[in-house]
Legacy VTK file of the C-alpha trace (Angstrom):
# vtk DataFile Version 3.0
C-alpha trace
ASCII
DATASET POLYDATA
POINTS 78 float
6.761 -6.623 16.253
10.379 -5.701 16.174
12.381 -2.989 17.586
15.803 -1.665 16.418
17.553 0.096 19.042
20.085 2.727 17.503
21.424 4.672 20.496
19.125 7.960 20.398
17.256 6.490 17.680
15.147 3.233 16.717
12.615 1.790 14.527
9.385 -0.667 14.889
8.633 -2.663 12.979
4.805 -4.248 13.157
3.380 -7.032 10.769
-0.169 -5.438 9.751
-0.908 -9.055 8.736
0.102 -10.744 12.359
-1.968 -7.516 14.024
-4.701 -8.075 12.695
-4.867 -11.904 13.548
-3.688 -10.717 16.744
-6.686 -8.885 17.094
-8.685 -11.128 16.342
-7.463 -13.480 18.931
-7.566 -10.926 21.462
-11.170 -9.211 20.413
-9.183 -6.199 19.820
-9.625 -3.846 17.019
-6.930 -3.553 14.421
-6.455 0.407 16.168
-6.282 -0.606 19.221
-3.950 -4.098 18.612
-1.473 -1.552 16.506
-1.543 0.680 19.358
-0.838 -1.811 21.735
2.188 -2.953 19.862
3.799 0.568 19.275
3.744 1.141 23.101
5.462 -2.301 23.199
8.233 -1.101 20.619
8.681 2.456 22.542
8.868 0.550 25.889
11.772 -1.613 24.527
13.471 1.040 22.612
13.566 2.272 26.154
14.941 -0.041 27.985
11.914 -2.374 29.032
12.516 -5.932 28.774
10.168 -9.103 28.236
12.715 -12.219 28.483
12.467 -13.325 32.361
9.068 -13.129 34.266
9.912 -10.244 36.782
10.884 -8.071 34.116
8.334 -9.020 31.738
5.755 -8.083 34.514
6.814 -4.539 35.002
7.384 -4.174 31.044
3.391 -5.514 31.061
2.072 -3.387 33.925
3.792 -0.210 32.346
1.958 -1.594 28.849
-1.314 -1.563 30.184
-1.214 1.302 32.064
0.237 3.570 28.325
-2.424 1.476 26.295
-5.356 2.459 28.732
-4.276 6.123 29.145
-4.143 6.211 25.398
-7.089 4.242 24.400
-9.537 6.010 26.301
-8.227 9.198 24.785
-9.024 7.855 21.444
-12.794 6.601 22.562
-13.432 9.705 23.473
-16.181 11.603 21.811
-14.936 14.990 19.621
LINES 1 79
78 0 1 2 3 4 5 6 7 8 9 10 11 12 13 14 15 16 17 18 19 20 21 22 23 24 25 26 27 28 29 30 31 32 33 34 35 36 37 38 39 40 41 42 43 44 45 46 47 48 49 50 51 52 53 54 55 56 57 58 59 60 61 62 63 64 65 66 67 68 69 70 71 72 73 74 75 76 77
């Protein structure tokens, strides 16, 4: 995944390929590994870092919390 940072503006950009072994790796789905890595993109196109520990923990916490919020919305039975 890479994001592009354009002042008001940005663009991700996501290797289905790579996702989809991610997945794998991490007994995700493809949907949900995707998802996972567009919250990643926003959070950096907004500022969050990943480089030094601290910062990568508080990038990850705020991660998790987006993916869960999300994901369970998209489990959810229409």
């Amino acid at each position: 995944m890479l994001a592009f940072h354009y002042g008001k503006t940005g663009d991700i950009i996501i290797s289905a390929e790579t996702a989809q072994v991610q997945a794998f790796e991490m007994s995700h789905t493809l949907e949900e590994e995707l998802l996972y890595l567009i919250v990643h993109g926003i959070l950096h196109l907004n500022g969050y870092d990943d480089t030094h520990a601290k910062s990568y923990e508080k990038m990850k916490k705020k991660q998790d919390a987006i993916f869960t919020e999300i994901s369970g919305s998209l489990n959810a039975k229409r």
